[in-house]
C-alpha positions as CSV (number, residue, x, y, z in Angstrom):
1,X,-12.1,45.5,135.6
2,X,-14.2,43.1,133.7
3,X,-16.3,44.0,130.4
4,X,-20.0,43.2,131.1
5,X,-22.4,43.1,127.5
6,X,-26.1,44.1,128.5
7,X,-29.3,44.1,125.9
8,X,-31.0,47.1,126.6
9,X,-33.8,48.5,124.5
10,X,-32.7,51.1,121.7
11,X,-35.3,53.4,123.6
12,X,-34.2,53.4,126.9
13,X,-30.3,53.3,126.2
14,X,-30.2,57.2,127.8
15,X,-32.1,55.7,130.7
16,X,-29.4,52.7,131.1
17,X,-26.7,55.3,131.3
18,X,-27.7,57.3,133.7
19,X,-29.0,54.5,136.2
20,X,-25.3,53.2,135.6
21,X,-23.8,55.9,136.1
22,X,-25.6,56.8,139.0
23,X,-24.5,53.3,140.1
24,X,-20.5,53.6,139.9
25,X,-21.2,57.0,141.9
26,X,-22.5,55.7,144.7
27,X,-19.4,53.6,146.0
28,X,-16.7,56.4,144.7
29,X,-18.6,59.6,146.4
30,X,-17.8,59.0,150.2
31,X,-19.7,62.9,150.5
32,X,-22.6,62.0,148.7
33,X,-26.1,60.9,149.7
34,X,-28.0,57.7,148.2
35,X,-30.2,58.9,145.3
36,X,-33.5,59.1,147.8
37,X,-31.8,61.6,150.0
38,X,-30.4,64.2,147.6
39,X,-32.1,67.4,148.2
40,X,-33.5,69.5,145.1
41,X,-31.5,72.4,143.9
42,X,-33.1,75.7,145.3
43,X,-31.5,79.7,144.9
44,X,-29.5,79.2,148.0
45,X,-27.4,77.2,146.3
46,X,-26.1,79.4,144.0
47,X,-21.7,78.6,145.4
48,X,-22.7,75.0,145.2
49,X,-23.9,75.6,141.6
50,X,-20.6,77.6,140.7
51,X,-19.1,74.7,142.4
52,X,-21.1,71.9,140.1
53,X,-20.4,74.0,137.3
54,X,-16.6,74.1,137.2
55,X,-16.6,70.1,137.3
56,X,-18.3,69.8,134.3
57,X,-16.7,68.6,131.1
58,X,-17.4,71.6,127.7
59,X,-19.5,69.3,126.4
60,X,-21.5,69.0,129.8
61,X,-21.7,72.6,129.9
62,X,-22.5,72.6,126.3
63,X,-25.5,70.7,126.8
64,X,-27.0,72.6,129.7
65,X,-26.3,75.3,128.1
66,X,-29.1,74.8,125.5
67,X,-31.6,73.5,128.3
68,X,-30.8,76.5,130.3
69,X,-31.3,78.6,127.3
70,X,-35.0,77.4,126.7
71,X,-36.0,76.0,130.3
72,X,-38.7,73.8,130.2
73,X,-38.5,73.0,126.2
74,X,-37.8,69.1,126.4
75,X,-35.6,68.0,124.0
76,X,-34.9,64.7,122.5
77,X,-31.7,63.1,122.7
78,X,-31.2,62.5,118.8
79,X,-32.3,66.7,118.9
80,X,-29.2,67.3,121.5
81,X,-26.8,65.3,119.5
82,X,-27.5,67.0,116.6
83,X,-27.1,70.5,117.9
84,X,-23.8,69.0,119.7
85,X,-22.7,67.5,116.6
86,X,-21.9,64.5,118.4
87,X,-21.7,61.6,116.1
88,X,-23.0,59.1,118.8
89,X,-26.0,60.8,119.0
90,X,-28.7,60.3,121.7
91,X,-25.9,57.7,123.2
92,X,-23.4,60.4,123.1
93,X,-26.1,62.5,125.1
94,X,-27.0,59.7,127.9
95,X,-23.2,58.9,128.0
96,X,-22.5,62.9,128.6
97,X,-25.0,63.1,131.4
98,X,-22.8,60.1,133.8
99,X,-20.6,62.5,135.7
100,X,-22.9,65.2,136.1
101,X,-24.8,62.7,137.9
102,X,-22.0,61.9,140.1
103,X,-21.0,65.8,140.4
104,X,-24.7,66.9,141.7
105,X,-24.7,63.4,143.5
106,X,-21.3,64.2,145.2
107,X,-23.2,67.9,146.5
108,X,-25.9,66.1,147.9
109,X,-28.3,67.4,145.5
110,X,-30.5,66.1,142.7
111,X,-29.5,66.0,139.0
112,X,-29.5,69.4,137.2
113,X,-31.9,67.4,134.2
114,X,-35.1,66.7,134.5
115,X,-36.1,63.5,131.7
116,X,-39.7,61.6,130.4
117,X,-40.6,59.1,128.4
118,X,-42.9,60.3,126.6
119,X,-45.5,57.2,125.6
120,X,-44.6,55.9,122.1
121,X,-41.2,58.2,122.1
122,X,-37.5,58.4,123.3
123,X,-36.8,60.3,126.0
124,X,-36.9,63.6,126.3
125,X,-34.3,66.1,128.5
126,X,-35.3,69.7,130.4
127,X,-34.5,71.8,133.2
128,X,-36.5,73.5,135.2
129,X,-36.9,77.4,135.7
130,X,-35.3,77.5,138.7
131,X,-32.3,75.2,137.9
132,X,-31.9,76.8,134.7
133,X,-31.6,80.4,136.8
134,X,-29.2,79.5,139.2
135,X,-26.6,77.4,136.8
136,X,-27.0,80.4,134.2
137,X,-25.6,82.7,137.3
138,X,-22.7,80.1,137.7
139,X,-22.0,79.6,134.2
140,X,-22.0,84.0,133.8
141,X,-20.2,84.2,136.7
């Protein structure tokens, strides 16, 4: 392996990560479909969730643990490294979100996060209601 040094905008460093990692999935997961094939989450899929779930590092789970909590509250990423504590911050956040990607990725369905830029702002991170259901039932499980 080679080390590559990019400029990216302070702003759209979470962005950056998870296009990248999104990137280095795509040759590693033989099972997985290309990013405009995934298929949303739905209640069906509540195994696959359990299945997501038990991939994820504690500080993965941490993390959708407060969307999850408050579905549909968007959250900055300097907010989510703050509650994590992590001392990278909102880079510590986008950096946490990489093999989630690849785990959802992998199942053939779309990421459990939904993100914005809001104009003027960082990036903001929620789930959805019904995303937020269905990996609660796999994380009480």
């Amino acid at each position: 392996m080679i080390d590559i040094t990019v400029k990216v905008p302070d702003e759209r460093v979470a962005e950056f990560y998870s296009m990248f990692g999104s990137w280095l999935a795509e040759p590693a997961t033989s099972e997985g479909l290309p990013a405009d094939e995934l298929v949303a989450w739905s209640r069906s899929d509540g195994e696959l969730a359990k299945i997501v779930w038990g991939k994820l590092s504690k500080t993965a789970k941490a993390l959708f643990s407060i969307l999850m909590n408050k579905p549909g509250a968007k959250f900055s990423g300097d907010e989510l490294g703050l509650l994590l504590e992590l001392s990278n911050g909102k880079h510590g956040v986008a950096g946490i979100l990489g093999w989630p990607g690849r785990h959802c990725q992998g199942a053939g369905r779309t990421w459990l996060w939904r993100w914005e830029y809001p104009e003027g702002e960082n990036v903001r991170y929620w789930m959805t209601d019904e995303v937020a259901d269905l990996f609660r039932q796999a994380r009480d499980h």
